[in-house]
C-alpha positions as CSV (number, residue, x, y, z in Angstrom):
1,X,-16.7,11.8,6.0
2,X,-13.4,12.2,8.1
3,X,-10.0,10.7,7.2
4,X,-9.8,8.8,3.6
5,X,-13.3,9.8,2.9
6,X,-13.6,6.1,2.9
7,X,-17.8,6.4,2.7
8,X,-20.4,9.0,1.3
9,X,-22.8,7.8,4.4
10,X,-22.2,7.6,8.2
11,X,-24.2,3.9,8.5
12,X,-21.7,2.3,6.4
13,X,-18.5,3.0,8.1
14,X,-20.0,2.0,11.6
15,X,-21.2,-1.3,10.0
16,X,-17.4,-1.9,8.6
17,X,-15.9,-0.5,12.5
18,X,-18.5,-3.1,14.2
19,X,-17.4,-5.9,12.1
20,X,-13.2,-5.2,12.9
21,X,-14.0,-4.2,16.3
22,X,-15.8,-8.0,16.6
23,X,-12.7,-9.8,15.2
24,X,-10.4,-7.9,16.6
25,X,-11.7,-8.9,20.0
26,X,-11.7,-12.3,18.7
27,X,-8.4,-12.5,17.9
28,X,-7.3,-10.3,21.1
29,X,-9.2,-12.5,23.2
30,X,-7.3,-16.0,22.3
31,X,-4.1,-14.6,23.4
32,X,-2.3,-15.3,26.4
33,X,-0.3,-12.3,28.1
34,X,3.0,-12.4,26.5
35,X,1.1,-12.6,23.1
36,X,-1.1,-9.3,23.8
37,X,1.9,-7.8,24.7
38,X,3.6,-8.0,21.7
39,X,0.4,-7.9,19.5
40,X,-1.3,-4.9,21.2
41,X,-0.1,-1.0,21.2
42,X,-0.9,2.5,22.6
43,X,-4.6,4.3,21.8
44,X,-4.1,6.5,18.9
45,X,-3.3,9.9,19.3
46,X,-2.5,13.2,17.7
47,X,1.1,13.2,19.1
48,X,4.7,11.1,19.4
49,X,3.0,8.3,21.6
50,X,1.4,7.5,17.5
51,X,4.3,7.3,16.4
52,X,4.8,3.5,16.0
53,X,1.3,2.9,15.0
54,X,2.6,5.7,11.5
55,X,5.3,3.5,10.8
56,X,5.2,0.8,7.9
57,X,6.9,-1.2,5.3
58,X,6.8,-3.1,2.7
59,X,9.8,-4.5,2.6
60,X,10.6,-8.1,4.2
61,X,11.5,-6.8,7.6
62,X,9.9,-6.1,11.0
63,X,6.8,-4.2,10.8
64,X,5.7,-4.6,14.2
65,X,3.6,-6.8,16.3
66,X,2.6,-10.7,16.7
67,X,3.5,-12.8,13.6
68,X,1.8,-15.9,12.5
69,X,4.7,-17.7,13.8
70,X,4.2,-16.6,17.0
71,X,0.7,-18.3,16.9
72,X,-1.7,-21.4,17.4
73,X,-3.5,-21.9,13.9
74,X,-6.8,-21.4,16.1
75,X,-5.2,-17.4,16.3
76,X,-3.8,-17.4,13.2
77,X,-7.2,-17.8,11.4
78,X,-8.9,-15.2,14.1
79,X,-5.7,-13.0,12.7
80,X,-6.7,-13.7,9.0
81,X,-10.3,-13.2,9.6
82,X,-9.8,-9.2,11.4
83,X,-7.7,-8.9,7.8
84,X,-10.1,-10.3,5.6
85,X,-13.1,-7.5,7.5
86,X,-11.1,-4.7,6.2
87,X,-11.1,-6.4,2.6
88,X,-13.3,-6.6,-0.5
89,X,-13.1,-10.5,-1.4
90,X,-11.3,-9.8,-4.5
91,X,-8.8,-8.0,-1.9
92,X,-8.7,-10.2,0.8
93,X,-7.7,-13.2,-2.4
94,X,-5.2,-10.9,-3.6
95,X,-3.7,-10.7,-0.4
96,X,-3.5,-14.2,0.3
97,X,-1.8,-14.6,-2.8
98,X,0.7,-12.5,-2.1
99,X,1.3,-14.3,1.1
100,X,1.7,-17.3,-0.7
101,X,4.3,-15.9,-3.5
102,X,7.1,-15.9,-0.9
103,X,7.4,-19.4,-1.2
104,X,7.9,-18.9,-5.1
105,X,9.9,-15.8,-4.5
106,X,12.1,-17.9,-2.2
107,X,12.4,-20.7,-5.3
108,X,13.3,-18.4,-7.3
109,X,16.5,-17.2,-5.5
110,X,17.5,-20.5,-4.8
111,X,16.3,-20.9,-0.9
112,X,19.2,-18.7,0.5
113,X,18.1,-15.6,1.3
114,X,18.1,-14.2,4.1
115,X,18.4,-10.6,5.3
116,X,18.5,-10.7,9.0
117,X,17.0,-13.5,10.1
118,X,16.8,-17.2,9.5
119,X,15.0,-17.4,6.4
120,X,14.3,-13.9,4.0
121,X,11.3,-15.1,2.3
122,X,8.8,-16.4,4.6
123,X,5.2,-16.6,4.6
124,X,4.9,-16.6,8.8
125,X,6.6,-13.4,9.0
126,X,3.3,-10.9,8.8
127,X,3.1,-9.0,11.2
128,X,-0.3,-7.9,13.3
129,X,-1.0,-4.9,16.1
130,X,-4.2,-3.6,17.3
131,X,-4.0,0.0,18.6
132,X,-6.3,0.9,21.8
133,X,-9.1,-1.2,22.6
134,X,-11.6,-2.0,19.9
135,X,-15.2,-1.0,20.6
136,X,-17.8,1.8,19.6
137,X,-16.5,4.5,21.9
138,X,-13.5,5.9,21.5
139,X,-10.1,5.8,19.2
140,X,-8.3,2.7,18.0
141,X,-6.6,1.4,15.3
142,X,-5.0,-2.0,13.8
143,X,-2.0,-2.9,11.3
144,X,-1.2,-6.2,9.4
145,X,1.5,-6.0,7.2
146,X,4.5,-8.0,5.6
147,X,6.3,-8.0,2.4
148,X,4.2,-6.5,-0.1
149,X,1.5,-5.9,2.3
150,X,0.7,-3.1,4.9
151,X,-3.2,-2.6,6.0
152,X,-3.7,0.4,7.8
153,X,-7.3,1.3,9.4
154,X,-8.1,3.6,12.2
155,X,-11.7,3.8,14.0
156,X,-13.0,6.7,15.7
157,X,-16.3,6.8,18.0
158,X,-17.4,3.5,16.5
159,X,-16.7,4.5,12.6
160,X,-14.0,3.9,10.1
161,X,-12.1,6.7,9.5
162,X,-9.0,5.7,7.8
163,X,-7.8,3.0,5.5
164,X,-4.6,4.6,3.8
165,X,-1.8,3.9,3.3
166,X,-2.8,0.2,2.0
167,X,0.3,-1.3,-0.1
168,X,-0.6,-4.7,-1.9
169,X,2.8,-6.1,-4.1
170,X,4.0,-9.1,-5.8
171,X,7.4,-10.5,-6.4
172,X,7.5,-12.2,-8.7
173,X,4.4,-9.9,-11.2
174,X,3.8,-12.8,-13.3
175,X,4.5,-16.8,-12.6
176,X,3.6,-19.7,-14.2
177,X,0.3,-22.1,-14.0
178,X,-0.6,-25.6,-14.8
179,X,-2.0,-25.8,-18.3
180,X,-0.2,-22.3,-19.8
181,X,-2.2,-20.0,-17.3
182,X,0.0,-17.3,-15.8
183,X,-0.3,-16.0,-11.9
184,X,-0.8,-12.0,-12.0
185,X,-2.3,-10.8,-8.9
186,X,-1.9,-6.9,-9.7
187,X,-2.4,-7.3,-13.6
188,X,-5.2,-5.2,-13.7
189,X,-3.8,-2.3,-12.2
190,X,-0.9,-2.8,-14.7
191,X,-3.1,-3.2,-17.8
192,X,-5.4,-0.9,-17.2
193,X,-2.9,1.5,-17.0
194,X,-0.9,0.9,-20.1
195,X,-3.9,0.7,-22.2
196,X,-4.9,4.3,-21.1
197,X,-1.4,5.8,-21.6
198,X,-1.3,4.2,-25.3
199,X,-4.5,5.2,-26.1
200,X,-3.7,8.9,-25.3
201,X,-3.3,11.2,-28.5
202,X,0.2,12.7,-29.2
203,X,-0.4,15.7,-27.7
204,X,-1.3,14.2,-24.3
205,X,0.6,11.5,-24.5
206,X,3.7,13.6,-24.5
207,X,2.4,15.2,-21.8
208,X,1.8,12.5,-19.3
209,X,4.5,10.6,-19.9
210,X,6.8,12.4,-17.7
211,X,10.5,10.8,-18.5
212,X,11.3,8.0,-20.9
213,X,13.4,5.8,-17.8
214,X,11.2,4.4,-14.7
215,X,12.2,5.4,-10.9
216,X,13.2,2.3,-9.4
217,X,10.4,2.3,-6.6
218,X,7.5,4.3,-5.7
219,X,8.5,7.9,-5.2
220,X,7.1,8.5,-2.1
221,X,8.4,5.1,-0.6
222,X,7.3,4.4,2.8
223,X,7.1,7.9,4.2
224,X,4.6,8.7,7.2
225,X,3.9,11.7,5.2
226,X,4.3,12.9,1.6
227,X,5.7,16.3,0.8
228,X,6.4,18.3,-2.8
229,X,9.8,17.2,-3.2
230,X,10.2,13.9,-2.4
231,X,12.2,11.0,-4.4
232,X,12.7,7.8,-4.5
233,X,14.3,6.2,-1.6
234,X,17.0,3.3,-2.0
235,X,16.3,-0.1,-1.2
236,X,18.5,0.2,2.1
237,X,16.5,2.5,3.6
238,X,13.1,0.7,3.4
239,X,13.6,-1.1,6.8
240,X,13.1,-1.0,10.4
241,X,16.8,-1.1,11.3
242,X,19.1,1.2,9.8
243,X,21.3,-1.7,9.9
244,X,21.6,-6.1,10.3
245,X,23.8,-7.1,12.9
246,X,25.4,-9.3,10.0
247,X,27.8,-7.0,8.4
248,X,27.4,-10.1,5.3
249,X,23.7,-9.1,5.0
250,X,23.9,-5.5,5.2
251,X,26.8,-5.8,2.3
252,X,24.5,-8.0,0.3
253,X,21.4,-5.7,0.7
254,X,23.2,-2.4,-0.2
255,X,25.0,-4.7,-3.3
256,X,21.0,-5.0,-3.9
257,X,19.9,-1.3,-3.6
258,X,23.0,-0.4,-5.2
259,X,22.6,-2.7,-8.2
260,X,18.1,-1.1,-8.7
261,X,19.4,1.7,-8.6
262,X,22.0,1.6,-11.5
263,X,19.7,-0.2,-13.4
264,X,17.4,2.5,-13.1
265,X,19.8,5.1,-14.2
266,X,17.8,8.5,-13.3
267,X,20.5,11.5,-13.1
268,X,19.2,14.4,-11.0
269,X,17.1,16.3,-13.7
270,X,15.0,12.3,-14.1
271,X,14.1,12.6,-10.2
272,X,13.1,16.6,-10.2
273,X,10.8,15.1,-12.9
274,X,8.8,12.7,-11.4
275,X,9.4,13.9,-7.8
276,X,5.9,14.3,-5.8
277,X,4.3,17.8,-6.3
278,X,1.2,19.0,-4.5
279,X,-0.1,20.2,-7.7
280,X,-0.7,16.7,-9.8
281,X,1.7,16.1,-13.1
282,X,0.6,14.1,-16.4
283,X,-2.7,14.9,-17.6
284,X,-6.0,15.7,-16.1
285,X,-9.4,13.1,-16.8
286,X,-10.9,16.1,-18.1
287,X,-9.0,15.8,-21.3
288,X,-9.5,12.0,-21.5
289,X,-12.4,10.9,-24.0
290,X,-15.6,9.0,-22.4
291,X,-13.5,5.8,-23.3
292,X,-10.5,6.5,-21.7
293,X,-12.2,8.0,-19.0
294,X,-13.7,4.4,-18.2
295,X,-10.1,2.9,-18.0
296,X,-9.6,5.5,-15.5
297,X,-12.5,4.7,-13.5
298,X,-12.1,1.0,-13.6
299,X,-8.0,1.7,-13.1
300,X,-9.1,3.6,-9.4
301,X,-11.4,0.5,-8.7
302,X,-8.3,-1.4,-8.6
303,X,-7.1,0.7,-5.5
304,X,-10.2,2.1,-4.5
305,X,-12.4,-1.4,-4.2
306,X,-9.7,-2.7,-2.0
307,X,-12.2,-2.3,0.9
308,X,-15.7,-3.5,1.3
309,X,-18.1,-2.1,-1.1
310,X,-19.7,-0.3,1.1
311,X,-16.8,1.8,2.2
312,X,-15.0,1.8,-1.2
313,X,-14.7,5.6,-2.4
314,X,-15.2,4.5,-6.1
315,X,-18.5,5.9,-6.3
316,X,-17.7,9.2,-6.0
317,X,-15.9,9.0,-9.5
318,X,-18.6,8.2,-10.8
319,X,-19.2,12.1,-10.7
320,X,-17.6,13.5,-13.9
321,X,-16.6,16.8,-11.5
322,X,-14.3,14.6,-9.1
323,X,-13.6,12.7,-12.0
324,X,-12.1,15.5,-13.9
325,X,-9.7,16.6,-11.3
326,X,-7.8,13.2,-11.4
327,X,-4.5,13.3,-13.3
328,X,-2.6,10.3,-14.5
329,X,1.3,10.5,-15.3
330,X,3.3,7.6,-16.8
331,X,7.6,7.0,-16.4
332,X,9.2,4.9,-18.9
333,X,8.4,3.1,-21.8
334,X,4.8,1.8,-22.5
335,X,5.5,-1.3,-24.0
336,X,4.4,-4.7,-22.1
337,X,7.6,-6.2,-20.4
338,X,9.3,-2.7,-20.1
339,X,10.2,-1.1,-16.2
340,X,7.5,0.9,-15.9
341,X,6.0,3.7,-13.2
342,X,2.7,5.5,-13.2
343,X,1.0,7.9,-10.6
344,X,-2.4,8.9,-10.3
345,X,-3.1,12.0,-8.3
346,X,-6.3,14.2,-7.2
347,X,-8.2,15.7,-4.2
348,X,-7.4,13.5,-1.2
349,X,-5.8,10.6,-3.9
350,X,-2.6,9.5,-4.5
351,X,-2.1,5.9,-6.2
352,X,1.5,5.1,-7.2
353,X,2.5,1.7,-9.1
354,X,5.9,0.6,-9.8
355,X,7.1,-2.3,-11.9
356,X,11.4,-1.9,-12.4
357,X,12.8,-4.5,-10.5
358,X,13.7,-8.0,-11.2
359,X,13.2,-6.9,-15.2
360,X,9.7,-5.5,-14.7
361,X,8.4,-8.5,-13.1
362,X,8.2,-7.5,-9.4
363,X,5.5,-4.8,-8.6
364,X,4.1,-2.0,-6.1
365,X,1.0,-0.5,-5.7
366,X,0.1,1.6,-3.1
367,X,-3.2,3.6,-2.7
368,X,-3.0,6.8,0.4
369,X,-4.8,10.2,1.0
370,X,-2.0,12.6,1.2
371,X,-4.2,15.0,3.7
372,X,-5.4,12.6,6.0
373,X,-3.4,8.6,6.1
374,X,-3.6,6.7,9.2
375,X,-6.5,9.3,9.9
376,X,-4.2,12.2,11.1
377,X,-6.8,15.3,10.2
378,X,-9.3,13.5,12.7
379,X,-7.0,12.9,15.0
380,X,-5.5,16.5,15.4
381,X,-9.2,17.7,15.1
382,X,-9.7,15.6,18.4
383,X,-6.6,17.3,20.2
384,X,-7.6,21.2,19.1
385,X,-11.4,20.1,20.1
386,X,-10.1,19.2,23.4
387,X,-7.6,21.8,23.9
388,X,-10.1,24.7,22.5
C-alpha cells in the first residue's frame, strides 16, 4: 500500500475513497460560485502548484478554505459529514469535542482574545478545501482543519493513499463535568503513555527518558517535512502570516511565545537532545515485556484508529517484527500534572504528544509518516512514471 500504508488490502482503501469522494461531491455541490471558489483548490501534484494543499496548522489562524461561517447549516452539516468519512467514530467525537472546547477555552481567558481577527477562540473558524475533483479516476485531495485540528487525505485512482499529518489537540486537557466527571478528550494517549514510561525498569527507563525538562511544543511543529535536526519552533511562527496587521496583537502573541518558551527553559544541549533523528531515540518495543508491549499497542491505537477500521494501520502491530522496531522516548518528568513530551518513532511512524503549556493542561498529538505525508512518494512516483 502507497502513501501512509493506511491499509494491508487494496478493497478497503477504495471503499474509504468512494465514501469521501461521495460527500465531498455533496458538499461541493451545495455551493454557489463564490463558495467553490474559496473552498476548492488545484489537483494534486508532485510540484510547487501542491504547495498550498502541504501547508497546515494547528494554531488558531487561517488554514485555508471555506469556514463554517461562511456557510448555510444545510453545507455546514455536508462539511461535517466529508470529515466525519475520514474518521473512526471514536475520532470523529473527539473532533467535535475539540470544536466545542473553544468556547471553554474562550471562558477561560475571559472572552478577549483575539489574535487577528474579531474573536480568537471561535468554533466557526475551521477551515475546509477539496483539492481536484473527487471521483475514482485520477488525483485529489481534501483538508479540514482549525485549532487543534488538521485532517489531511489524499486519493489517487480511486484509493486512499494518504492520511498524515492528522493533529487532534485540546486546550484546555482536562475541564470540569456535572456531577465530578472531568472532560479529557486525548486522556488515553496521555495515560497510556505515562503508565509505559513508569513501568519501565531503571535501566530503560534512563534510557528513554531523554531530558528531565519538556520542549514546549511538538518538535517537529508544523513542518511540510521532517528532517534530522529539527526543534521546536516558537509559538510565533505557527501561523499563516508572519505577522497581524495589529502591531497590539503581534506584541501580545510574541509576549505569549516568549513567555512558553521561558517556562520551558531548554538551553541548547536540551534541544540537541530531543531534536528529531532519522534513527529513533528512547527505547525500542523489543525490550518492552509482553505487558508493556500491550500499552504500546493500545498507545498507537490512539493515533493509529483515528481512521475507519478498515484503513487503520493498527493491525500491522499486531506483528511482534513491526512491533519491535517501534521506539518510545519520554521528556520531562513522569508524574501526573507535570509538562510532559513523548515521541514514538518506527518505519513510516512518527507520533509526537506534547502537554507544557497552560501548566500541562493544554495538549498536542499528532500522528505522520515521515516518508510519505500528504502522499508525496506516490505523488513523485506519478511524475518519474510520466516523465520515464
Amino acid at each position: 500500500m502507497a502513501g501512509a500504508e493506511l491499509a494491508v488490502e487494496d478493497g478497503p482503501a477504495r471503499t474509504a475513497a468512494r465514501r469521501m469522494a461521495q460527500a465531498a461531491g455533496l458538499w461541493l455541490d451545495g455551493l454557489d460560485a463564490e463558495q467553490r471558489r474559496v473552498a476548492t483548490g488545484p489537483v494534486p501534484a508532485d510540484g510547487p502548484s501542491d504547495a498550498e494543499r502541504r501547508r497546515w496548522f494547528y494554531t488558531p489562524t487561517d488554514h485555508g478554505g471555506l469556514t463554517f461561517h461562511a456557510q448555510r447549516p444545510a453545507q455546514q452539516r455536508a462539511a461535517m459529514r466529508l470529515v466525519a468519512s475520514a474518521l473512526s467514530t471514536p475520532a470523529y467525537v473527539t473532533v467535535a469535542t475539540i470544536i466545542g472546547l473553544e468556547n471553554v477555552l474562550d471562558q477561560t481567558e475571559g472572552f478577549v482574545t483575539r489574535f487577528d481577527r474579531e474573536r480568537g477562540r471561535d468554533p466557526g473558524l475551521y477551515y475546509l478545501r477539496v483539492f481536484g475533483e473527487p471521483g475514482e479516476r485520477g488525483t485529489w485531495a481534501w483538508r479540514f482543519g482549525g485549532h487543534h485540528v488538521s485532517l489531511n487525505n489524499l486519493v489517487v485512482d480511486g484509493a486512499l493513499v494518504a492520511t498524515t499529518p492528522c493533529f487532534l489537540g485540546a486546550d484546555p486537557a482536562a475541564s470540569p463535568l456535572l456531577g465530578g466527571a472531568v472532560n479529557r478528550p486525548l486522556g488515553r494517549m496521555e495515560d497510556l503513555a505515562r503508565d509505559l514510561v513508569r513501568s519501565l525498569p531503571p535501566d530503560l527507563a534512563g534510557r528513554a527518558v531523554l531530558l528531565d525538562r519538556a520542549p514546549s511544543d511538538l518538535v517537529t511543529g508544523n513542518r511540510t517535512t521532517v528532517a534530522p535536526g529539527d526543534r521546536v519552533i516558537p509559538l510565533a511562527g505557527i501561523w499563516r502570516d508572519e505577522r497581524f496587521p495589529d502591531p497590539g496583537e503581534q506584541t501580545k502573541l510574541q509576549a505569549m511565545s516568549d513567555a512558553i518558551d521561558r517556562a520551558a527553559g531548554l538551553r541548547e544541549g536540551d534541544h540537541s537532545a530531543v531534536a528529531y533523528s532519522a534513527e529513533p531515540k528512547g527505547v525500542a518495543a523489543a525490550e518492552l515485556d509482553a505487558e508493556q508491549r500491550d500499552l504500546l499497542r493500545a498507545l498507537l491505537g490512539t493515533y493509529l484508529d483515528r481512521v475507519p477500521e478498515e484503513v487503520s494501520p493498527s493491525r500491522r502491530y499486531d506483528d511482534a517484527a513491526a512491533l519491535d522496531a517501534v521506539h518510545i522516548a519520554w521528556a520531562g518528568p513522569t508524574d501526573p500534572g507535570a509538562p510532559h513530551y513523548y515521541r514514538v518513532q518506527g518505519p513510516r511512524l512518527l507520533i509526537e504528544w506534547d502537554n507544557t503549556q497552560r501548566g500541562a493542561n493544554h495538549a498536542h498529538s499528532v500522528w505522520r509518516d515521515p516518508a510519505a505525508d500528504f502522499g508525496l512518494d506516490v505523488l513523485a512516483r506519478h511524475r518519474a512514471a510520466a516523465h520515464g
